[in-house]
C-alpha positions in Angstrom: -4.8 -10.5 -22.8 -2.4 -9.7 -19.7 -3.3 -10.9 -16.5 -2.9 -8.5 -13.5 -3.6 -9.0 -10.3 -3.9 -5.9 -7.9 -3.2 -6.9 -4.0 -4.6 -3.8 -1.7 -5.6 -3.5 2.0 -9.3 -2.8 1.4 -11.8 -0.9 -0.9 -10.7 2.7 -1.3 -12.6 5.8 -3.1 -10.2 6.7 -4.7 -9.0 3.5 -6.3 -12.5 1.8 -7.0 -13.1 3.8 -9.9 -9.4 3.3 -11.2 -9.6 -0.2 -10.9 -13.4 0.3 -13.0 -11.3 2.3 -15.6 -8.5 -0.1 -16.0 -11.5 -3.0 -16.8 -13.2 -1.0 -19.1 -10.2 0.9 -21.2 -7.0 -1.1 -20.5 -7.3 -4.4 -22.1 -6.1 -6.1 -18.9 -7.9 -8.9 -17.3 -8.0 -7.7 -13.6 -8.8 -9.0 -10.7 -8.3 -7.5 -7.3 -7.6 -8.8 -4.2 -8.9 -7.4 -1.1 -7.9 -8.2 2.0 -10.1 -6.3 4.2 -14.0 -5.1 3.7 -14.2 -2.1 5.4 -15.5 0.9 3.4 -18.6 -1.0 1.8 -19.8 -2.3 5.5 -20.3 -0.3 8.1 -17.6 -0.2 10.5 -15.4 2.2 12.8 -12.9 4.8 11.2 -11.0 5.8 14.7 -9.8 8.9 13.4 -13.4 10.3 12.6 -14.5 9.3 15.9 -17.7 7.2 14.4 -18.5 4.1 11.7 -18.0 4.9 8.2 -19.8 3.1 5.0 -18.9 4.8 1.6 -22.1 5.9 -0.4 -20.6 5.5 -4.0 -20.6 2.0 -5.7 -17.0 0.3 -5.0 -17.5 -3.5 -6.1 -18.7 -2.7 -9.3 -17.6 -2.6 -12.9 -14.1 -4.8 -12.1 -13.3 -8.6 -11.3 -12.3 -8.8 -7.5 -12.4 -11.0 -4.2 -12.1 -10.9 -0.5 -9.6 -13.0 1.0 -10.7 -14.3 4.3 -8.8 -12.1 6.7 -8.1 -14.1 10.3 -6.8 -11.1 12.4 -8.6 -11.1 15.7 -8.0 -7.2 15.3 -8.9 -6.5 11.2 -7.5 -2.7 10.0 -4.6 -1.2 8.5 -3.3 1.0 11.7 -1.0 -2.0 12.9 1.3 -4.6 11.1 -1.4 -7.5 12.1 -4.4 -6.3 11.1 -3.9 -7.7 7.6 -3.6 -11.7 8.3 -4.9 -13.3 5.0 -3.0 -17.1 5.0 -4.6 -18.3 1.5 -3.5 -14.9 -0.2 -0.5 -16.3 -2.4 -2.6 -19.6 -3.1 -5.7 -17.2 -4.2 -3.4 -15.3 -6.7 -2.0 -18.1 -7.5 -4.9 -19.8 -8.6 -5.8 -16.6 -11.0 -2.8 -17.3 -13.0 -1.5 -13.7 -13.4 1.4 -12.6 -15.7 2.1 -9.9 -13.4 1.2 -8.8 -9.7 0.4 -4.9 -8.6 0.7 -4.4 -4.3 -0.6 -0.9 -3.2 0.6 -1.7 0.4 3.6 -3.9 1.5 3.8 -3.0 5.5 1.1 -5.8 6.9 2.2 -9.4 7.9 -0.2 -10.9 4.7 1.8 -8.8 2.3 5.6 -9.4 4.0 5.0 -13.0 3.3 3.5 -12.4 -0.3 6.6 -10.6 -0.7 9.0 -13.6 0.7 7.2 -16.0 -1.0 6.2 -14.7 -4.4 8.3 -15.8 -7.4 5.9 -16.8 -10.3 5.8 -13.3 -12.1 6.9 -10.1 -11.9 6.1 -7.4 -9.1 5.3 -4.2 -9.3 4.8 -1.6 -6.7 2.5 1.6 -6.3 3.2 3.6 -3.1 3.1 7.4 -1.9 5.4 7.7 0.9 7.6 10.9 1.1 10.6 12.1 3.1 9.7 16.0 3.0 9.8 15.0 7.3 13.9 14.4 7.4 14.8 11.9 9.8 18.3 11.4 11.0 19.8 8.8 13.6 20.9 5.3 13.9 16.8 4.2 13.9 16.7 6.1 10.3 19.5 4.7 9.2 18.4 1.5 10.0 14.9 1.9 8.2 16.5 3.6 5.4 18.4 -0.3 4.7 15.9 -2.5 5.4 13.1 -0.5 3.0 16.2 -0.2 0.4 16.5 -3.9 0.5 12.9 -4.5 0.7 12.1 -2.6 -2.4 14.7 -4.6 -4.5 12.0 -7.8 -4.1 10.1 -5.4 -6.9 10.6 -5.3 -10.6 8.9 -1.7 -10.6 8.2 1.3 -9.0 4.8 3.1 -9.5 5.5 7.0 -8.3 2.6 9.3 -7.9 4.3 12.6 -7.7 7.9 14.2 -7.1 8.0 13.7 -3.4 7.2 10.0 -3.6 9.9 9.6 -6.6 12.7 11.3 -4.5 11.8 8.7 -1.5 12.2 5.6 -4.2 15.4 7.3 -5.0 16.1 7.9 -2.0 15.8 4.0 -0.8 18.1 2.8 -4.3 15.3 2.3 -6.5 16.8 3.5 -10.1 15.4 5.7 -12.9 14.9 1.9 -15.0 12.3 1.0 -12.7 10.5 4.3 -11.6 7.0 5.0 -13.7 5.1 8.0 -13.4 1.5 6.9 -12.5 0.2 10.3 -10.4 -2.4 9.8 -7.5 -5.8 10.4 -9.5 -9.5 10.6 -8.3 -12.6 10.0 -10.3 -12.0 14.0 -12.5 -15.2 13.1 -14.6 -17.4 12.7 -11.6 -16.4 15.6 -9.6 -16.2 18.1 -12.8 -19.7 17.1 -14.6 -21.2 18.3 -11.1 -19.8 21.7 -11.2 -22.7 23.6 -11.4 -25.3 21.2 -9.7 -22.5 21.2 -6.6 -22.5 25.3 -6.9 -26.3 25.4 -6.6 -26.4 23.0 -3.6 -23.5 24.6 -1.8 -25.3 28.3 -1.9 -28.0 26.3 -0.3 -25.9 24.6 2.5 -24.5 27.6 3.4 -27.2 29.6 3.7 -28.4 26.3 5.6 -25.4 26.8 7.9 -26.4 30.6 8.7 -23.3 31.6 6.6 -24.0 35.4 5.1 -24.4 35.5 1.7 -22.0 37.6 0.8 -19.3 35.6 2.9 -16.0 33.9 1.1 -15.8 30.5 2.5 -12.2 29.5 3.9 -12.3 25.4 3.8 -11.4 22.3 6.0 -12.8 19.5 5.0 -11.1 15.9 6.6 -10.4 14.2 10.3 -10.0 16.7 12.5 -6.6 15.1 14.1 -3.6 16.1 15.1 -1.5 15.8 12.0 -4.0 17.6 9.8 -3.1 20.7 12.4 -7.4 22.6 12.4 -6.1 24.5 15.0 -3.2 26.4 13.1 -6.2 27.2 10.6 -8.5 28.6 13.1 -5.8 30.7 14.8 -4.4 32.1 11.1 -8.1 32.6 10.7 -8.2 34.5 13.7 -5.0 36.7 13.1 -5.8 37.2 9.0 -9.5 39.0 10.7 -10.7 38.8 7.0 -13.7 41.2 6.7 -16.5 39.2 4.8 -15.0 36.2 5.2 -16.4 32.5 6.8 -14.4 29.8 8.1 -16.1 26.4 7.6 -14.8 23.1 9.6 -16.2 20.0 8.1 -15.3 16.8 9.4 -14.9 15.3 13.3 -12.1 13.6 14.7 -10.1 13.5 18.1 -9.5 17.4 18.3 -13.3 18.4 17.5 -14.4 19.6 20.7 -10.8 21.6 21.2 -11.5 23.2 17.7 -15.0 24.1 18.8 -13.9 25.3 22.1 -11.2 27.9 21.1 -13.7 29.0 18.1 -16.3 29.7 21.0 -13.6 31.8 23.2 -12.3 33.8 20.8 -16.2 35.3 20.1 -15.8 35.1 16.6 -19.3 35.3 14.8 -18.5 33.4 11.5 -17.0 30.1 12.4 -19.3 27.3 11.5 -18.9 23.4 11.4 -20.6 20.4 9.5 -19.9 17.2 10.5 -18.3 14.1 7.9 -20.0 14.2 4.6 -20.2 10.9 2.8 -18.4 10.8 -1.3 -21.8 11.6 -2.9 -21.6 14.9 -1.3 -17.7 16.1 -1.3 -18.5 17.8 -4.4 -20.9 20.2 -2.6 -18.7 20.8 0.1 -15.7 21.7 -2.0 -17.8 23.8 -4.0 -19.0 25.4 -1.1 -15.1 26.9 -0.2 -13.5 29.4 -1.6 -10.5 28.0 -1.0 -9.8 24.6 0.9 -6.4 24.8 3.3 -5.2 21.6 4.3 -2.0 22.8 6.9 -0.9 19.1 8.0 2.3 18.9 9.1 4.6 15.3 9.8 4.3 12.6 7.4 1.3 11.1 7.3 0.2 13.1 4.8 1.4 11.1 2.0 -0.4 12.5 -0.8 -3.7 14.7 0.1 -6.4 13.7 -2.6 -8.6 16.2 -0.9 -6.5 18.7 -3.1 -7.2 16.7 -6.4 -11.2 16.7 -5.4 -10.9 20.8 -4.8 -9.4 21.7 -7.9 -11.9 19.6 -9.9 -14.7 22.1 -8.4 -12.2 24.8 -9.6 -11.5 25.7 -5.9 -8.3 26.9 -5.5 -5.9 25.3 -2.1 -4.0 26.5 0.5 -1.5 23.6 1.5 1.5 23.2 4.1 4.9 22.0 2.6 4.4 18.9 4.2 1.7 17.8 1.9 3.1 15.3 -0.2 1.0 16.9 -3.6 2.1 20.7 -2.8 4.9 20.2 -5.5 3.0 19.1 -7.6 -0.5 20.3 -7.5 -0.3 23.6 -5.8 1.6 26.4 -8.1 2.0 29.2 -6.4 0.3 32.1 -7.2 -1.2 30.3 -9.9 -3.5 27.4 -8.2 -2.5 28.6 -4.8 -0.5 28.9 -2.1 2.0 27.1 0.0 3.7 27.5 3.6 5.9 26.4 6.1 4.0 23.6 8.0 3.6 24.8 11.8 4.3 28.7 10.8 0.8 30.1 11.7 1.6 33.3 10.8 3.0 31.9 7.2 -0.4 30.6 6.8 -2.1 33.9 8.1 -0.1 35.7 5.4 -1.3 33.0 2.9 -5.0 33.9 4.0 -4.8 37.6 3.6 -2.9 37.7 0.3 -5.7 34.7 -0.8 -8.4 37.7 0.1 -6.2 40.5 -0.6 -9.1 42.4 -2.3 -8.9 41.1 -5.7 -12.0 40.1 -6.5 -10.8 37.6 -9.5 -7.9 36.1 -7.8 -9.5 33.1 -5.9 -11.5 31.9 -9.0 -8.9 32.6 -11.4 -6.7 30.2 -9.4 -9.5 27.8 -9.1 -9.9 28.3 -13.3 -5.9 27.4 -13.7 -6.1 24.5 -10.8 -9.0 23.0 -12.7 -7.3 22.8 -16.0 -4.0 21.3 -14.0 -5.4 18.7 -12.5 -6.2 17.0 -16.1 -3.2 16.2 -15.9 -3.7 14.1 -13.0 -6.1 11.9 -13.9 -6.8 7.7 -14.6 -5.8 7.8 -17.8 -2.1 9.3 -16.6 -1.8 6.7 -13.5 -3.0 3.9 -16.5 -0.6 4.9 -18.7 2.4 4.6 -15.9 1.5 0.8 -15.5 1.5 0.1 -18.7 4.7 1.2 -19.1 5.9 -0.5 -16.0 4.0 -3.8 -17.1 5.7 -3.6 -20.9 9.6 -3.2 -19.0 9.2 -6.6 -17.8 9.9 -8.3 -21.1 12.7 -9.9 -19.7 13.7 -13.6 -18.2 12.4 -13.7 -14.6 15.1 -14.1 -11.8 15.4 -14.6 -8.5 15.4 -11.3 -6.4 16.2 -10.6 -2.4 14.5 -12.5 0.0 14.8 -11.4 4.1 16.0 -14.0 6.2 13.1 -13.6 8.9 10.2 -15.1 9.4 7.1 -13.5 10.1 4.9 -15.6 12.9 
């Protein structure tokens, strides 16, 4: 039986239940190595303002370890954060045939890369370049990630956006492997109609009329997820019938709060964060989720996978890294220029343009799209990434720089 070994910042929601699927179905023995805990203790998530501790099971059903982490400042929002000195000699000790990194840009995982020579090395990332950036500073990035990238037999890509920026930074066709960004589908879709009868409840909990349409935001209320466009497209669209439902906190709460409260509007209502055991709910309480970020940080949006498995169709901005492929338009739903507010008001009156099928025959098509994008998909990638390295192991490129 193979032996992988999967190197990632900390446990994820999104990956957990991947990394239970590839135990269970793959015929791999896996072990992952984590090199930070936050997620299953308590701790502070600066961009939701307050400490976060995930309320679904991720340590269970999969081999995996902690590796002591000596950063006096533990995260993954700067290159320290992730200071693990007895990583190689933990993975070592496992005795993989081959090593899977879902991160490369911390000081633990520069010197894995430097250092590691015992097996092959594979790579799942979700960066995209739908931001152009131009300059000597780009062009410098653009060689040192091409260089970097060539320490890695493969390439995991989760959608187009993230195979154009491999392309993009030299990495060939031979060592690219479809393997999409997936959630947990079973979970979210076996709770379709218990998440339908909760959500009528919650929002007639919220004081949201009955016969209101929901319009949805559900994430960090920060800057590069852009709440304020939505309210003010909101605002313009002046949708008869229709609610507007923030749920989340973040940095620009109060702001958001504030200009809802000015404008006298009498059907804008917030929730705050809602823990994984309750995103089904909330998606199923929209009646269409809009996520209008704009920059690059949004590599992937999973929130988008999460909606269309509760058949809610999405509004997204075409800096999303899924939009291409995800969001069909006119067929799962719409996409706009990212920082055109009135390209997003048109998106919300032709979304409530009077046709009362529209929205859920979107969310019927998105639903049946997005089994496409599933475990078994991103499984199937790395297997084909893992059976391409049936070849004699060679030296690759190594950076002449130290790292502290």
């Amino acid at each position: 039986m193979l032996r992988l070994a999967i190197i990632t910042s900390h446990p994820i929601q999104y990956y957990a239940p991947w990394f239970q699927h590839l135990s269970a179905t793959a015929g791999l023995n896996l072990r992952v190595f984590y090199l930070w805990d936050f997620g299953i203790t308590q701790q502070a998530d600066r961009q939701f303002n307050q400490a976060i501790q995930w309320d679904i099971p991720l340590l269970e059903g999969y081999d995996h370890e902690f590796v002591p982490n000596t950063s006096k400042r533990p995260g993954t929002s700067h290159f320290w954060g992730l200071q693990n000195p007895t990583l190689i000699a933990r993975v070592r000790a496992f005795q993989p045939d081959a090593v899977l990194t879902m991160n490369y840009n911390y000081a633990s995982l520069y010197r894995f890369l430097w250092t590691w020579r015992d097996t092959p090395l594979l790579f799942r990332g979700d960066s995209h370049r739908l931001v152009p950036e131009t300059g000597l500073k780009a062009a410098l990035k653009r060689g040192w990630i091409t260089q970097l990238y060539k320490n890695f037999d493969a390439c995991l890509y989760v959608g187009q956006a993230n195979r154009e920026y491999f392309r993009y930074h030299g990495v060939g066709d031979d060592r690219l492997f479809f393997s999409p960004h997936a959630i947990d589908n079973s979970r979210f879709m076996a709770q379709t109609a218990a998440a339908d009868r909760e959500a009528a409840v919650w929002k007639r909990d919220l004081g949201i009329p009955a016969d209101h349409r929901v319009v949805l935001f559900a994430g960090k209320l920060i800057p590069k997820k852009r709440p304020l466009d939505l309210l003010e497209a909101f605002l313009r669209a002046d949708l008869p019938q229709v609610s507007l439902l923030f749920v989340g906190s973040g940095s620009l709460e109060e702001a958001v709060r504030e200009q809802a409260q000015a404008s006298g509007h009498g059907y804008i209502y917030f929730a705050p964060f809602q823990n994984q055991s309750q995103m089904p709910r909330t998606y199923a309480a929209g009646d269409v989720l809009v996520l209008p970020s704009y920059g690059s940080g949004e590599t992937w949006g999973l929130a988008v996978n999460e909606a269309l498995c509760l058949g809610t169709p999405v509004i997204v901005s075409d800096r999303v890294g899924c939009a291409a492929d995800l969001v069909k338009p006119g067929e799962t739903g719409l996409v706009f220029a990212a920082g055109d507010v009135d390209a997003l008001t048109n998106c919300l009156k032709q979304a409530f343009d009077g046709q009362a099928q529209l929205l859920p025959n979107w969310g019927k098509a998105g639903q049946q799209h997005i089994q496409r994008y599933s475990y078994n998909e991103a499984t199937q990638g790395l297997w084909g990434a893992l059976s391409a390295q049936n070849k004699v192991w060679k030296p690759r490129f190594q950076p002449q720089i130290s790292v502290g």
